[in-house]
C-alpha positions as CSV (number, residue, x, y, z in Angstrom):
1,X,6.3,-6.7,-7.8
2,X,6.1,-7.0,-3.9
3,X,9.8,-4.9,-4.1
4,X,7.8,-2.3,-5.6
5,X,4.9,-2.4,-3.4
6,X,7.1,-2.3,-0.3
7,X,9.3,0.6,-2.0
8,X,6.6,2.8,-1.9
9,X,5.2,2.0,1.6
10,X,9.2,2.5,2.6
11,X,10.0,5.5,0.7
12,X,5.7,7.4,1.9
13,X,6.3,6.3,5.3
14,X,9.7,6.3,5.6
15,X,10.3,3.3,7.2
16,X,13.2,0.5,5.8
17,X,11.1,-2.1,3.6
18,X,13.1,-4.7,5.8
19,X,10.2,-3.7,8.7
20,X,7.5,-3.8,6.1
21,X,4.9,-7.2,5.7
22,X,1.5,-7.9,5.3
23,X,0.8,-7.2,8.2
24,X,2.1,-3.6,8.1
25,X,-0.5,-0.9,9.0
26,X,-1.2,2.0,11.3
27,X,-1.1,-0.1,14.6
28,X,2.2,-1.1,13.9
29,X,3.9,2.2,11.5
30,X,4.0,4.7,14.0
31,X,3.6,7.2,10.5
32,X,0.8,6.0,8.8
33,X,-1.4,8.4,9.2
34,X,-4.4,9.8,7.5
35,X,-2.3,12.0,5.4
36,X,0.5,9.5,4.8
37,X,-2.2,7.0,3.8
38,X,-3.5,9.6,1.1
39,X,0.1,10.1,-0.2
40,X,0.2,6.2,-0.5
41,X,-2.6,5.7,-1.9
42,X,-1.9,8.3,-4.7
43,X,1.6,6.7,-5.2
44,X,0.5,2.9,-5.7
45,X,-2.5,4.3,-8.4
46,X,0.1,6.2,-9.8
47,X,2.7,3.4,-10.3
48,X,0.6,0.4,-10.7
49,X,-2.0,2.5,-13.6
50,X,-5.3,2.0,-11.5
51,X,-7.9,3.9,-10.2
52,X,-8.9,2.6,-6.6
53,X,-12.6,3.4,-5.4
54,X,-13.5,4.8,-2.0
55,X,-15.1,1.4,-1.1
56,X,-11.7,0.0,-1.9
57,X,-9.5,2.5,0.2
58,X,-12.4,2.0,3.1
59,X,-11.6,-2.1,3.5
60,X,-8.5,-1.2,2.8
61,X,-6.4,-2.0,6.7
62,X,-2.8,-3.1,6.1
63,X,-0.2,-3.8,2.9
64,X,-1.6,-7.2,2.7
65,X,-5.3,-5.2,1.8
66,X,-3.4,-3.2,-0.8
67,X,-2.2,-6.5,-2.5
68,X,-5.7,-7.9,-2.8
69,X,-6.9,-4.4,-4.1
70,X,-4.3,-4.1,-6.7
71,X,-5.2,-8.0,-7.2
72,X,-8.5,-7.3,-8.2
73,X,-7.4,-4.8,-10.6
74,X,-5.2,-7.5,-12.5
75,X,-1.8,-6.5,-10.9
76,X,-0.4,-10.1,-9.5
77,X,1.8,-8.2,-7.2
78,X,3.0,-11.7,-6.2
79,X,5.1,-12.0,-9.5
């Protein structure tokens, strides 16, 4: 599930999912941006079948952040 995950932050921000980890965010992905982060977020709800809440997008800093959202959904993205 993390292959997926990563796909989609490669494929939106065009980066190779070789250079993406937790740790991945806008400090260090010189395109994630405020619309690339939109586009993002619209692709994982769209893939994964959830809904996220602005609270949710708000604490939401780097891909590790978007694993615990999608966690507390019920999508193990660890698997």
């Amino acid at each position: 599930m993390s292959n997926k995950l990563y796909s989609i932050i490669s494929k939106v921000m065009d980066v190779p999912e070789s250079e993406i980890n937790d740790q991945s965010s806008p400090e260090n992905i010189e395109s994630w941006d405020s619309l690339s982060l939109y586009m993002l977020i619209d692709d994982i709800e769209t893939e994964f079948n959830v809904k996220f809440i602005l609270e949710e997008i708000l604490e939401t800093k780097n891909v590790g952040d978007f694993k615990k959202q999608l966690k507390k959904h019920g999508i193990d993205i660890n698997e």
